[in-house]
PDB file of N, CA, C, O and CB in Angstrom:
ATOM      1  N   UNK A   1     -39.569 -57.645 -31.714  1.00  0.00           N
ATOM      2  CA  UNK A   1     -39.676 -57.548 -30.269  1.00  0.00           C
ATOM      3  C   UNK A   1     -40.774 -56.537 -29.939  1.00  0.00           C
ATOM      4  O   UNK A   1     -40.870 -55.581 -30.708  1.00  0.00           O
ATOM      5  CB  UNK A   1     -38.310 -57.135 -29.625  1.00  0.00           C
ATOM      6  N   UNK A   2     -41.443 -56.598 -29.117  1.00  0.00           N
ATOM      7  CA  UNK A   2     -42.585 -56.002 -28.443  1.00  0.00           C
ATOM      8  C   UNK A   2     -42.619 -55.892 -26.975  1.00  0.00           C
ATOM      9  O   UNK A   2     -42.041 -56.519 -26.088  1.00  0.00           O
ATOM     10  CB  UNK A   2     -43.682 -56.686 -28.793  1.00  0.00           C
ATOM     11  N   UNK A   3     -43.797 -54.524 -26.970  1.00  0.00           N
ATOM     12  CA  UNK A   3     -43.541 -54.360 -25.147  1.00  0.00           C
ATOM     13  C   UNK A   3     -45.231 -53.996 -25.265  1.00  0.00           C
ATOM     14  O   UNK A   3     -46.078 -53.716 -26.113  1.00  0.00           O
ATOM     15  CB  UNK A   3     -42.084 -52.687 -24.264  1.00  0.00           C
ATOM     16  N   UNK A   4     -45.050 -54.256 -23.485  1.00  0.00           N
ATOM     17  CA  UNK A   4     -46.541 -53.538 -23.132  1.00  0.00           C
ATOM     18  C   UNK A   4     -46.476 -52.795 -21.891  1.00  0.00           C
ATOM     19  O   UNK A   4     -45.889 -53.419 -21.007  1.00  0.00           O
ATOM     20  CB  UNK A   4     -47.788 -54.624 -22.929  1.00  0.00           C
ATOM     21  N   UNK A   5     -46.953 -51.506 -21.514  1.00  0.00           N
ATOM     22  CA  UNK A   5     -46.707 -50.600 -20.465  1.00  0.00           C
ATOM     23  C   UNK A   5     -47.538 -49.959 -20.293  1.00  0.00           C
ATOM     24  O   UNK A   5     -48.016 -49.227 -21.159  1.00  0.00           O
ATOM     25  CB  UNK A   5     -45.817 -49.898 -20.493  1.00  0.00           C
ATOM     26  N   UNK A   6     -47.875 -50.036 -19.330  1.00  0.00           N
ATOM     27  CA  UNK A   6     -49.140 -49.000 -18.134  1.00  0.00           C
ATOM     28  C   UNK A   6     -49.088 -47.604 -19.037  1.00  0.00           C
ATOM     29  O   UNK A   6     -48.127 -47.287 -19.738  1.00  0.00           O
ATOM     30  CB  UNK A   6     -48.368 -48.538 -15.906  1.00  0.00           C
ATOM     31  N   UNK A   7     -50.436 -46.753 -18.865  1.00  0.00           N
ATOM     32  CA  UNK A   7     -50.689 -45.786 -19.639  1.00  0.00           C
ATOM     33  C   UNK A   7     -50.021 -44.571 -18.741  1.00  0.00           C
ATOM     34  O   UNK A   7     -49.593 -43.514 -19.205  1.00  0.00           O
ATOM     35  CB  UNK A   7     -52.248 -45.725 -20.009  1.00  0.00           C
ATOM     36  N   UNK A   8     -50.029 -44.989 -17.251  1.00  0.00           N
ATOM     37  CA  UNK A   8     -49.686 -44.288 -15.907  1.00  0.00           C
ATOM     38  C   UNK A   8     -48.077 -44.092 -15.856  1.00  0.00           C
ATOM     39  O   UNK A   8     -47.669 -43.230 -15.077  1.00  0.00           O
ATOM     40  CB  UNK A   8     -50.230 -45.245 -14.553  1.00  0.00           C
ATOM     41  N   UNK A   9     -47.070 -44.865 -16.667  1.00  0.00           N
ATOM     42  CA  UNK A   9     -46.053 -45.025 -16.760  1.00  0.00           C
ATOM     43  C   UNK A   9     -45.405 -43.743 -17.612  1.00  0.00           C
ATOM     44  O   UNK A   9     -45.920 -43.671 -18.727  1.00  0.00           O
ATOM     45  CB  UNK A   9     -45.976 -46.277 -17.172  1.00  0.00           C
ATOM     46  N   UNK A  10     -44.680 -43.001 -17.430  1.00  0.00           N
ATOM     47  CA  UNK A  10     -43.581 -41.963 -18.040  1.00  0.00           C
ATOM     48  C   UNK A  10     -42.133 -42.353 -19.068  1.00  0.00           C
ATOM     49  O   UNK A  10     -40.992 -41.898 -18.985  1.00  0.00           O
ATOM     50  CB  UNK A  10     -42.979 -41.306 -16.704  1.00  0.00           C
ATOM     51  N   UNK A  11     -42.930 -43.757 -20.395  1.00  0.00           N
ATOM     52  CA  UNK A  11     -42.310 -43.948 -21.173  1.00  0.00           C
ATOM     53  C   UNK A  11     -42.374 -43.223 -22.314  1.00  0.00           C
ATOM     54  O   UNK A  11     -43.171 -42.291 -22.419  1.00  0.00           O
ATOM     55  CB  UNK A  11     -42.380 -44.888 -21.253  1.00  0.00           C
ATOM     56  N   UNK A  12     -41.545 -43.572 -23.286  1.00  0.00           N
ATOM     57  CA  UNK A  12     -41.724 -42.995 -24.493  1.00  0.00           C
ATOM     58  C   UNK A  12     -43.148 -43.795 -25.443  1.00  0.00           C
ATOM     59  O   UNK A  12     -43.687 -43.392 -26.474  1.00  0.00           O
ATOM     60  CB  UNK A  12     -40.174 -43.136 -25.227  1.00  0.00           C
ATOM     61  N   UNK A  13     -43.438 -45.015 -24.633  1.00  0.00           N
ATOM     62  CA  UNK A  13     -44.627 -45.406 -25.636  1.00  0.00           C
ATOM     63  C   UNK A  13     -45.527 -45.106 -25.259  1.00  0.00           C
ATOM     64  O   UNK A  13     -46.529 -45.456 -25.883  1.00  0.00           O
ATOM     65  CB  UNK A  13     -44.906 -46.579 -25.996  1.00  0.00           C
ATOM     66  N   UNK A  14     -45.693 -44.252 -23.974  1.00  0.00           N
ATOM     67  CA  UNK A  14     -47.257 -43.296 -23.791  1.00  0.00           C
ATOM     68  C   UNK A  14     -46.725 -42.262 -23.859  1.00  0.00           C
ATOM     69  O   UNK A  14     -46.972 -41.623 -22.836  1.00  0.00           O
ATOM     70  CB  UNK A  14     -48.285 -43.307 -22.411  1.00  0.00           C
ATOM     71  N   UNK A  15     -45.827 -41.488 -24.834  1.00  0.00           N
ATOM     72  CA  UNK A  15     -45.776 -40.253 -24.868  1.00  0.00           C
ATOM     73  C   UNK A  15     -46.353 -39.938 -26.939  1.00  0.00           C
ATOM     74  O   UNK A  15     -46.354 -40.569 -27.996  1.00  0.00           O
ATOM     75  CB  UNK A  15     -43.951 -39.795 -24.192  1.00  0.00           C
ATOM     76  N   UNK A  16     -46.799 -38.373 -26.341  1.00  0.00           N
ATOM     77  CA  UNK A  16     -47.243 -37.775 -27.453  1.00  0.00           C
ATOM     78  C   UNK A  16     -46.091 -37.746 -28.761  1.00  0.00           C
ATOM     79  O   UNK A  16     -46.426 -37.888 -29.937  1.00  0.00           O
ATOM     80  CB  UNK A  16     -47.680 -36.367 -26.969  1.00  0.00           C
ATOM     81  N   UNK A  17     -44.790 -37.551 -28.333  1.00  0.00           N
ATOM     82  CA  UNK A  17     -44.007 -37.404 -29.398  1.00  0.00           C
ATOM     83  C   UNK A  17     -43.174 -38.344 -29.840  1.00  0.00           C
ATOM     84  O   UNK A  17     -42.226 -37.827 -30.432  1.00  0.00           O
ATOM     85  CB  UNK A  17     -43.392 -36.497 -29.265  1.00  0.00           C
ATOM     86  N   UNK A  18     -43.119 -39.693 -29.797  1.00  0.00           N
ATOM     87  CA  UNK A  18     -43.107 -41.279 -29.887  1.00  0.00           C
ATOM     88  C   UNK A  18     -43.359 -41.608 -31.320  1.00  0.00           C
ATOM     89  O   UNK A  18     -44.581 -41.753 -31.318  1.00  0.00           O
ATOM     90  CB  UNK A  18     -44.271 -42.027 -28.928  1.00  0.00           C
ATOM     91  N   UNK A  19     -42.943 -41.819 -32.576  1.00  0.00           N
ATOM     92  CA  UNK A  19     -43.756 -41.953 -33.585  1.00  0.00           C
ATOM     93  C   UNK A  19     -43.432 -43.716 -33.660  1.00  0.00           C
ATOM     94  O   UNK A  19     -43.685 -44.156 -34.781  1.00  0.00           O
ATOM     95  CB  UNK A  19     -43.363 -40.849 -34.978  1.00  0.00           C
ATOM     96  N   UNK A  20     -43.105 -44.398 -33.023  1.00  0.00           N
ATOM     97  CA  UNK A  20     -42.889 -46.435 -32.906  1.00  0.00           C
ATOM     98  C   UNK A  20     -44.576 -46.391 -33.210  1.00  0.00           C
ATOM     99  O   UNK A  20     -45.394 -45.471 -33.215  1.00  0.00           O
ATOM    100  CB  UNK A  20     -42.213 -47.537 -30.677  1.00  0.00           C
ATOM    101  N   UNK A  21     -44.688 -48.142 -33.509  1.00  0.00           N
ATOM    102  CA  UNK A  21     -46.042 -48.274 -33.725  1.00  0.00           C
ATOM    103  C   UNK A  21     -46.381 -48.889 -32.392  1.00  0.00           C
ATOM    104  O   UNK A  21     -45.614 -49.512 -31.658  1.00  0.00           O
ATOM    105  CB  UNK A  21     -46.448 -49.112 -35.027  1.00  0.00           C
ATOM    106  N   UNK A  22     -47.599 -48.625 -32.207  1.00  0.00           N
ATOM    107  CA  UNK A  22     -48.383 -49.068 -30.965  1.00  0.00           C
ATOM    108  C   UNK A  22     -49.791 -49.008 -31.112  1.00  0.00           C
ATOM    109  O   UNK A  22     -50.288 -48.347 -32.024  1.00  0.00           O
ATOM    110  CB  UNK A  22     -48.063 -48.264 -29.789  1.00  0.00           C
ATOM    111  N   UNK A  23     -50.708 -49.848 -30.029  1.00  0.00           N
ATOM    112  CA  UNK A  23     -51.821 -49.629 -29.795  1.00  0.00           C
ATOM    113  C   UNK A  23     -52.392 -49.526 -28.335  1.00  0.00           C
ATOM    114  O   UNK A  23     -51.596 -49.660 -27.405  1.00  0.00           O
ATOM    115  CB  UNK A  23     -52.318 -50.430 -30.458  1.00  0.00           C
ATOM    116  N   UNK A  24     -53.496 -49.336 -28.117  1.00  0.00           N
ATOM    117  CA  UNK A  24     -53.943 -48.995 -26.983  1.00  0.00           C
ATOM    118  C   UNK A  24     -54.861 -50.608 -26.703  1.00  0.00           C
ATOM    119  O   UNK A  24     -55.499 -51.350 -27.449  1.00  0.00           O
ATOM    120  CB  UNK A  24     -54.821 -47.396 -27.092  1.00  0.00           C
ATOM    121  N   UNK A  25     -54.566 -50.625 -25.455  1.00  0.00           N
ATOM    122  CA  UNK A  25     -55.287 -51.748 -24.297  1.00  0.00           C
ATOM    123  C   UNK A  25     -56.179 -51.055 -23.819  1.00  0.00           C
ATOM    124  O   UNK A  25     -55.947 -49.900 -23.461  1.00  0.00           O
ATOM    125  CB  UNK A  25     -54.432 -52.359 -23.021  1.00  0.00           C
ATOM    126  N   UNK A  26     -57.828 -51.818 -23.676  1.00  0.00           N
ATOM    127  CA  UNK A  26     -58.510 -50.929 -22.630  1.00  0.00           C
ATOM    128  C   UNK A  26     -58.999 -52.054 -21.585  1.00  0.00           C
ATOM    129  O   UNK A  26     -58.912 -53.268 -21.770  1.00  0.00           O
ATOM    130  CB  UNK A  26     -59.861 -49.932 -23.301  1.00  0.00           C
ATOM    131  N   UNK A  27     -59.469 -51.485 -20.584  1.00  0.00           N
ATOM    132  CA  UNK A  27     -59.692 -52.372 -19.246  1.00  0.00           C
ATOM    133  C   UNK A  27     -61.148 -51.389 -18.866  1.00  0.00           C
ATOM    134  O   UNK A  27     -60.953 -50.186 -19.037  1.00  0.00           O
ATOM    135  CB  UNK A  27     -58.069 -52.321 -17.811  1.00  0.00           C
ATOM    136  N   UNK A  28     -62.380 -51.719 -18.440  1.00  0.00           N
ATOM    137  CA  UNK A  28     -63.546 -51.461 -18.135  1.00  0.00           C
ATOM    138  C   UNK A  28     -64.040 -50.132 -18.979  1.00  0.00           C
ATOM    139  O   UNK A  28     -64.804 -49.228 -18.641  1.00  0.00           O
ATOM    140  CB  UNK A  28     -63.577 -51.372 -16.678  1.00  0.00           C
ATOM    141  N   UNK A  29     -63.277 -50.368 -20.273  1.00  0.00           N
ATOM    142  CA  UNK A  29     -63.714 -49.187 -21.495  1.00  0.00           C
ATOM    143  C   UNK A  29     -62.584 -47.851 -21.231  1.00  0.00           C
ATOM    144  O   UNK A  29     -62.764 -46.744 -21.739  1.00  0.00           O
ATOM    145  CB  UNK A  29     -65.707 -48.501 -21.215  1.00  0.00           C
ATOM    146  N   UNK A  30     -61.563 -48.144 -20.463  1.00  0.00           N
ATOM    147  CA  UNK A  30     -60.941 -46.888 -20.162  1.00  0.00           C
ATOM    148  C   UNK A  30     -59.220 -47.546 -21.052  1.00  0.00           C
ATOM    149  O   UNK A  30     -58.982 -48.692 -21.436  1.00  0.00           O
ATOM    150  CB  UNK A  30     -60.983 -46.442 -18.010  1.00  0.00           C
ATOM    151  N   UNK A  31     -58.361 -46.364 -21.122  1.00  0.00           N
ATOM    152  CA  UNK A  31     -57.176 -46.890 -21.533  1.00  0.00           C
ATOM    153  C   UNK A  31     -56.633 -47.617 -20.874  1.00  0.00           C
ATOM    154  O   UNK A  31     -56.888 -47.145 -19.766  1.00  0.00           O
ATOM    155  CB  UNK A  31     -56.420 -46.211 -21.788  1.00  0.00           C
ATOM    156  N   UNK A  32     -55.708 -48.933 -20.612  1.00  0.00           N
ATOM    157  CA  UNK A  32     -55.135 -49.312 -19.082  1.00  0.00           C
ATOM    158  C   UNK A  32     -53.682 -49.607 -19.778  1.00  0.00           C
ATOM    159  O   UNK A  32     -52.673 -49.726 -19.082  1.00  0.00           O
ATOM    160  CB  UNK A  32     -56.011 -50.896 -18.059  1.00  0.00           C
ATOM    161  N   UNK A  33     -53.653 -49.711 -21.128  1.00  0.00           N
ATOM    162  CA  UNK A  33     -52.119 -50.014 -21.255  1.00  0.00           C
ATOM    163  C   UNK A  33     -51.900 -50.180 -22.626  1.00  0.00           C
ATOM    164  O   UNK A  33     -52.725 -50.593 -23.441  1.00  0.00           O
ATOM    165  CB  UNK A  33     -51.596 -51.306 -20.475  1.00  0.00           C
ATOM    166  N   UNK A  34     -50.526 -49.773 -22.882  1.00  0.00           N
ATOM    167  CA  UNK A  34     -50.054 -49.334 -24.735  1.00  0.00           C
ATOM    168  C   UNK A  34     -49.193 -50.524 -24.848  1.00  0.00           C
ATOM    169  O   UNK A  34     -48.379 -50.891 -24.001  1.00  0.00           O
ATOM    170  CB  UNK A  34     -48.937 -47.544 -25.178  1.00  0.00           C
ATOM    171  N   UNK A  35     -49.536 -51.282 -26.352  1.00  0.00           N
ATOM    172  CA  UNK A  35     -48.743 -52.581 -26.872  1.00  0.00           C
ATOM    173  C   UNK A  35     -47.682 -52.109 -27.792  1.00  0.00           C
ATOM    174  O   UNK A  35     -48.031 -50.968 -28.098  1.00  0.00           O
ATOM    175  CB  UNK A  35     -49.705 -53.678 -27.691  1.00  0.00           C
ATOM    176  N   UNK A  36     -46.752 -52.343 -28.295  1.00  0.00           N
ATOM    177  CA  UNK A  36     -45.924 -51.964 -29.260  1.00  0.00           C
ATOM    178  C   UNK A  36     -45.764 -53.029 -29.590  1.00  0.00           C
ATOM    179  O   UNK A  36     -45.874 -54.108 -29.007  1.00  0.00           O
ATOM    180  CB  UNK A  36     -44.869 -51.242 -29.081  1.00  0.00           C
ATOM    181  N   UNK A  37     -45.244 -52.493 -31.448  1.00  0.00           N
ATOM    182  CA  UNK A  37     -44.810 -53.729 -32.323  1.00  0.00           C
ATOM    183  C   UNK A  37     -43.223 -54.134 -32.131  1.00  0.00           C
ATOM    184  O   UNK A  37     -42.658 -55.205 -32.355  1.00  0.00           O
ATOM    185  CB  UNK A  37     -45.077 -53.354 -33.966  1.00  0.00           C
ATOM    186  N   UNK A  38     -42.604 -52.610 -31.524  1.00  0.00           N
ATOM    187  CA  UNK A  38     -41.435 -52.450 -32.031  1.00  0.00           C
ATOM    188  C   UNK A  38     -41.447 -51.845 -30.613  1.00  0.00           C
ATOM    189  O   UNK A  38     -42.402 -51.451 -29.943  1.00  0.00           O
ATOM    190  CB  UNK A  38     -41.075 -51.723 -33.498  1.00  0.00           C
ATOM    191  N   UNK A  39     -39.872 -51.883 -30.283  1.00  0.00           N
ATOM    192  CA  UNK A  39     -39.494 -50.997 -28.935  1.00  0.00           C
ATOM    193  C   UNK A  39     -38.646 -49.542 -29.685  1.00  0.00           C
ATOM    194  O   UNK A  39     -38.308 -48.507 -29.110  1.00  0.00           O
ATOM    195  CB  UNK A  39     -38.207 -52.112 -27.647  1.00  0.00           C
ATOM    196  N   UNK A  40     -38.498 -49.856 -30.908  1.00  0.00           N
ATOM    197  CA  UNK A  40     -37.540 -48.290 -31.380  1.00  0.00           C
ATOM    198  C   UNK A  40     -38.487 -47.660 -32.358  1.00  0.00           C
ATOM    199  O   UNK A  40     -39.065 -48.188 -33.308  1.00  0.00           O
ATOM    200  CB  UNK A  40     -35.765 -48.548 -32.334  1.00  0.00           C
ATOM    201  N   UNK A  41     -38.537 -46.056 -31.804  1.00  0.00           N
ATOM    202  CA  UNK A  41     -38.988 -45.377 -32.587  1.00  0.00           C
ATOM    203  C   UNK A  41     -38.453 -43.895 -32.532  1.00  0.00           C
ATOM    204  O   UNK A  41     -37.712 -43.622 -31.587  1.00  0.00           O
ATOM    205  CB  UNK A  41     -40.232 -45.563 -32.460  1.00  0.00           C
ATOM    206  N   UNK A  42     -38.710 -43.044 -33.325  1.00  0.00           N
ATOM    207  CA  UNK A  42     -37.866 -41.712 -33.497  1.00  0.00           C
ATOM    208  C   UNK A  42     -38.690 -40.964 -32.608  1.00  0.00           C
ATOM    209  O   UNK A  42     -39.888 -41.224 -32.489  1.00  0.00           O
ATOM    210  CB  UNK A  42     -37.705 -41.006 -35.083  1.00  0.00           C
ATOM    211  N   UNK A  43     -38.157 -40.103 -32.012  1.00  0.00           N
ATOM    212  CA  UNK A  43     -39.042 -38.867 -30.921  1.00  0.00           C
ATOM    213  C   UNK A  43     -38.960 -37.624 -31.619  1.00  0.00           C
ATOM    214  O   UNK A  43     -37.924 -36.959 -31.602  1.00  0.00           O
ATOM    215  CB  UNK A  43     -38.295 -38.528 -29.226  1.00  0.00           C
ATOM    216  N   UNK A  44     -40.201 -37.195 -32.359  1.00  0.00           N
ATOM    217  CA  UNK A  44     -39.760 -35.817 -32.478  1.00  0.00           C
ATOM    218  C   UNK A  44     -39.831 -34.360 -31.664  1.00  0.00           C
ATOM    219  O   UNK A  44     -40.059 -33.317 -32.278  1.00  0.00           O
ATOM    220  CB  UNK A  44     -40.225 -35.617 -33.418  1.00  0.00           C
ATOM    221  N   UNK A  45     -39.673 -34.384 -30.614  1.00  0.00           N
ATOM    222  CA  UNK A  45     -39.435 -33.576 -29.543  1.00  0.00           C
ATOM    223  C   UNK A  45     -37.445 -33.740 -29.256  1.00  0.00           C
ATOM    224  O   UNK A  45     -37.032 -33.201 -28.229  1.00  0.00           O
ATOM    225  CB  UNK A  45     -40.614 -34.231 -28.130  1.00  0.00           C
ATOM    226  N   UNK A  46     -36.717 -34.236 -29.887  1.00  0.00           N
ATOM    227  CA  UNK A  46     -35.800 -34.282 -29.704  1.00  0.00           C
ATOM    228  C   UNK A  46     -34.963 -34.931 -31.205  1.00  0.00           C
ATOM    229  O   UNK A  46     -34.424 -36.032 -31.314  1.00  0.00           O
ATOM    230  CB  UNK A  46     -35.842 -34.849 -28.464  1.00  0.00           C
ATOM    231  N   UNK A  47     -35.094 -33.699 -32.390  1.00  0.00           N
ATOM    232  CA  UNK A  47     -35.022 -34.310 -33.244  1.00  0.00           C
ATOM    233  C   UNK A  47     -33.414 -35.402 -33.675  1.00  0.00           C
ATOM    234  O   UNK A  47     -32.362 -34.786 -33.845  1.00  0.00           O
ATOM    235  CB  UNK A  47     -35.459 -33.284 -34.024  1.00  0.00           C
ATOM    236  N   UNK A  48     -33.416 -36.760 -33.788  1.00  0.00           N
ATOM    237  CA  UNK A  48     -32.546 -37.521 -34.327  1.00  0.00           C
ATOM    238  C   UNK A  48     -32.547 -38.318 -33.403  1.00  0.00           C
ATOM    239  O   UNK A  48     -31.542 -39.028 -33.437  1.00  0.00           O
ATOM    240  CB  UNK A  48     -31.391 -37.055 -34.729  1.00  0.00           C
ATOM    241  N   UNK A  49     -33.297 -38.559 -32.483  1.00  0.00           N
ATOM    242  CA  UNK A  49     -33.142 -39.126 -31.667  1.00  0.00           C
ATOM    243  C   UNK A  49     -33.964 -40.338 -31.823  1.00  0.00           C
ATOM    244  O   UNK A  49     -35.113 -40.254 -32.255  1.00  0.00           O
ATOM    245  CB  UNK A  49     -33.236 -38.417 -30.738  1.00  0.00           C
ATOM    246  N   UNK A  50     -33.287 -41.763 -31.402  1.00  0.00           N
ATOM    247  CA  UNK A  50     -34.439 -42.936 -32.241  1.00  0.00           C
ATOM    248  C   UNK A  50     -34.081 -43.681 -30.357  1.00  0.00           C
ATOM    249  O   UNK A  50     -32.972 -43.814 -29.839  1.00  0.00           O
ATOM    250  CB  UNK A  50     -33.634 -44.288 -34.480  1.00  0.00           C
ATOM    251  N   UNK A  51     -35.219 -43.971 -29.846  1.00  0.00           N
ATOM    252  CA  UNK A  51     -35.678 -44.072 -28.284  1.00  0.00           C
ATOM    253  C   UNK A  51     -36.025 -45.326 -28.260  1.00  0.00           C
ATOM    254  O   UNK A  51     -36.590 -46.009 -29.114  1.00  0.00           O
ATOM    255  CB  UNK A  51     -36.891 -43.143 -27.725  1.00  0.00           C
ATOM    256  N   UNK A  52     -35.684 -45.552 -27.324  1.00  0.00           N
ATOM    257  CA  UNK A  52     -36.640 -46.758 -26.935  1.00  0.00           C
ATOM    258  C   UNK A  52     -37.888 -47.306 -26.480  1.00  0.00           C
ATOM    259  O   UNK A  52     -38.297 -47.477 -27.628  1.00  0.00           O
ATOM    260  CB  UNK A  52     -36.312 -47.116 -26.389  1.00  0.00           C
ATOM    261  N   UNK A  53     -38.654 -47.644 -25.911  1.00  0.00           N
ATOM    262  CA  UNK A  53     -40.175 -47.613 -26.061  1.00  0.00           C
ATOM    263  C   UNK A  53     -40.238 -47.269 -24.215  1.00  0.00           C
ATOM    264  O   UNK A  53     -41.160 -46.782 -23.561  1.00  0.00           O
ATOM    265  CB  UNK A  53     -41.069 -49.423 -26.841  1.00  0.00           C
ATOM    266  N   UNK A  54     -38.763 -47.784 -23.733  1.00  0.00           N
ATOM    267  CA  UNK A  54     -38.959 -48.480 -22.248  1.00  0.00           C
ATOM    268  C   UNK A  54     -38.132 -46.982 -21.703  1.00  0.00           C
ATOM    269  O   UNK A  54     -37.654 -46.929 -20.570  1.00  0.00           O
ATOM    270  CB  UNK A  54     -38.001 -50.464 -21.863  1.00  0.00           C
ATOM    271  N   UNK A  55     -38.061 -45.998 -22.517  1.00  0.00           N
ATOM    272  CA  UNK A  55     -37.172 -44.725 -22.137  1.00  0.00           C
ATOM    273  C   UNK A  55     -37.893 -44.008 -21.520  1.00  0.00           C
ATOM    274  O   UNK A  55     -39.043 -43.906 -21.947  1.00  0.00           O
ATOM    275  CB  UNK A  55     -36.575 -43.911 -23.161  1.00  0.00           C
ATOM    276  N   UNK A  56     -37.534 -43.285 -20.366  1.00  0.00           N
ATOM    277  CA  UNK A  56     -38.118 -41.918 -19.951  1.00  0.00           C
ATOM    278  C   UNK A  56     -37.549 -40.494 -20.440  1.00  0.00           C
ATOM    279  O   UNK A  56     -36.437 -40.304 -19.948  1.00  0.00           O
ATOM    280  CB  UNK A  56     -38.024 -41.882 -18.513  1.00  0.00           C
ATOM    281  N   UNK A  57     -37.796 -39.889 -20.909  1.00  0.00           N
ATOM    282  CA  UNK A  57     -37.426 -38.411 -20.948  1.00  0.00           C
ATOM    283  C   UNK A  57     -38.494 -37.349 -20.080  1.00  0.00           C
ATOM    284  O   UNK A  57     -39.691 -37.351 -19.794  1.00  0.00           O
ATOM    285  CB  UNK A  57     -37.411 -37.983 -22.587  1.00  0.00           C
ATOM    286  N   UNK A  58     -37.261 -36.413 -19.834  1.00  0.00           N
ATOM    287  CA  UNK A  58     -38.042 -35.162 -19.568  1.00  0.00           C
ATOM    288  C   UNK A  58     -38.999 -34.528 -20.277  1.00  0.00           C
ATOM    289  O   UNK A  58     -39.873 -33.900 -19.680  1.00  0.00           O
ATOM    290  CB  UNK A  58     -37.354 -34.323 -19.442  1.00  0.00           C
ATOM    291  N   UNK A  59     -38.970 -34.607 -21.788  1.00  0.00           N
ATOM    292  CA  UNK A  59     -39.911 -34.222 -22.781  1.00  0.00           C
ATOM    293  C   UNK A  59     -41.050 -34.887 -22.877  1.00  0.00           C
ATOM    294  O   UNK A  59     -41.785 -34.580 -23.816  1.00  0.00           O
ATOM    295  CB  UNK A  59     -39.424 -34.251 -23.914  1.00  0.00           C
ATOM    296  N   UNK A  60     -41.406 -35.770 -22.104  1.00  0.00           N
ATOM    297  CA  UNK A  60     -42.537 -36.542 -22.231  1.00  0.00           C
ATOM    298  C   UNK A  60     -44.080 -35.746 -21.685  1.00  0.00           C
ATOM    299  O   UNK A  60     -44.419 -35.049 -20.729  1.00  0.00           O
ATOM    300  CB  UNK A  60     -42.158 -37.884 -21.379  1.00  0.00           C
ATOM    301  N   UNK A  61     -44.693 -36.290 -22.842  1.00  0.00           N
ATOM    302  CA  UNK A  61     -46.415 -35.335 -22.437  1.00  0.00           C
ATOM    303  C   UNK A  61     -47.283 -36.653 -22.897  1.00  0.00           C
ATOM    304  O   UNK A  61     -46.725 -37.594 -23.461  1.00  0.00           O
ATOM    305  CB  UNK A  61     -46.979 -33.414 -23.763  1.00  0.00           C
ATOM    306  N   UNK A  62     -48.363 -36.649 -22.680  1.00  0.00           N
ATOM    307  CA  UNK A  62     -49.012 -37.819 -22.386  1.00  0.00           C
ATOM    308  C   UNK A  62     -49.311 -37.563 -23.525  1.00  0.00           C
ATOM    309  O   UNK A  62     -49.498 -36.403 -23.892  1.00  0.00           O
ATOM    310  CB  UNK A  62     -49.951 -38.140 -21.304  1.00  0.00           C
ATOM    311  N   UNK A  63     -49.460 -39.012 -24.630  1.00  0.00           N
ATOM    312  CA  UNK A  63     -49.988 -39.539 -25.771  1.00  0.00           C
ATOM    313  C   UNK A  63     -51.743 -38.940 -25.832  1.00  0.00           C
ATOM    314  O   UNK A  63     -52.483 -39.509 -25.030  1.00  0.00           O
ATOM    315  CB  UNK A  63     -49.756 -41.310 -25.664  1.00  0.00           C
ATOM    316  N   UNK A  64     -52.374 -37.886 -26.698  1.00  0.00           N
ATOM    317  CA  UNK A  64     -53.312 -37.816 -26.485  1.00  0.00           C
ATOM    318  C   UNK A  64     -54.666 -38.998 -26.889  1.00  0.00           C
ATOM    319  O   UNK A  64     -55.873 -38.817 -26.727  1.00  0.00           O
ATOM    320  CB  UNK A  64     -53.243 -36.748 -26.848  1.00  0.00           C
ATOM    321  N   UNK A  65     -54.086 -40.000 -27.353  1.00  0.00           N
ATOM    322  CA  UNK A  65     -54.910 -40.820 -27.501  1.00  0.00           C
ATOM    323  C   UNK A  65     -55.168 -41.722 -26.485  1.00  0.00           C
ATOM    324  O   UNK A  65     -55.705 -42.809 -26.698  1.00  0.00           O
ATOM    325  CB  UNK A  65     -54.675 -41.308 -28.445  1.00  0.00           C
ATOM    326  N   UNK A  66     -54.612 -41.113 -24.746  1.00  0.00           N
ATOM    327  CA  UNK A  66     -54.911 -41.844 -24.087  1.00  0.00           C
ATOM    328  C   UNK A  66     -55.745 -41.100 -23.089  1.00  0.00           C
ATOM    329  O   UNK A  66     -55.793 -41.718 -22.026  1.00  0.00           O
ATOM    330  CB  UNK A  66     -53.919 -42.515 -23.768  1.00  0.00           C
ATOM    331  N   UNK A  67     -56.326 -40.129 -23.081  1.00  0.00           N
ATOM    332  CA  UNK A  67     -56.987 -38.917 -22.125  1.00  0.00           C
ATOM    333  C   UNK A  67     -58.224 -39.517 -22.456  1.00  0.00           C
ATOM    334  O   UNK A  67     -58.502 -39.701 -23.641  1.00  0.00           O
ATOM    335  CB  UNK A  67     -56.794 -37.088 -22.509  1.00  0.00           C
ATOM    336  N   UNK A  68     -58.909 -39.805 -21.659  1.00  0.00           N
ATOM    337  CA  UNK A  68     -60.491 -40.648 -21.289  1.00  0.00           C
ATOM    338  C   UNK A  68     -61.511 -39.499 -20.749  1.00  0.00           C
ATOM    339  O   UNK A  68     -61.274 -38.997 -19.650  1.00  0.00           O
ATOM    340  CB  UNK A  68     -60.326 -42.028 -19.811  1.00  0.00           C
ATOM    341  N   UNK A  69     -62.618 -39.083 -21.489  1.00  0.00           N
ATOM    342  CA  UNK A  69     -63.267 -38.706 -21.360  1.00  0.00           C
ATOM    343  C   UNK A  69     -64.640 -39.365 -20.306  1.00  0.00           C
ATOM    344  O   UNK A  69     -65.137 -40.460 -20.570  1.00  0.00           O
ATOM    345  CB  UNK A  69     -63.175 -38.432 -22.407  1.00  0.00           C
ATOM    346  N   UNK A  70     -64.980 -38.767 -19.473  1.00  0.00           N
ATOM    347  CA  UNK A  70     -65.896 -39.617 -18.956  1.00  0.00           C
ATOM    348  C   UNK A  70     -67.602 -39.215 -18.928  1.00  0.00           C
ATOM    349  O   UNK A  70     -68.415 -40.007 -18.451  1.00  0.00           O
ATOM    350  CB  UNK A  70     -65.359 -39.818 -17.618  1.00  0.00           C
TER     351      UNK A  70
END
């Protein structure tokens, strides 16, 4: 199962501490949205905890592989 979610979105699959597999979507060379293979992955900001891709937490900090330099 797989998901795809806005980079703008406060999930666990645009967060920095997310280790699920994913990749990045880009739209006019900028990030616009993260694919996953998988919706479960472990968070280590909350250790034992295995999340869902579609989860929000309070611990969430933006995935730095999505900060666009311009």
């Amino acid at each position: 199962m797989s998901g795809q979610y806005r980079v703008t979105e406060k999930k666990c699959a645009t967060c920095m501490f997310w280790t699920g597999s994913r990749t990045i979507g880009f739209q006019a060379y900028k990030p616009y949205f993260v694919n996953t293979d998988s919706v479960k992955g472990d968070c280590i900001a909350q250790k034992g905890r295995n999340s869902s891709a579609a989860t929000y937490c309070p611990k969430w900090q933006q995935w730095e592989k999505l900060f666009c330099s311009i």
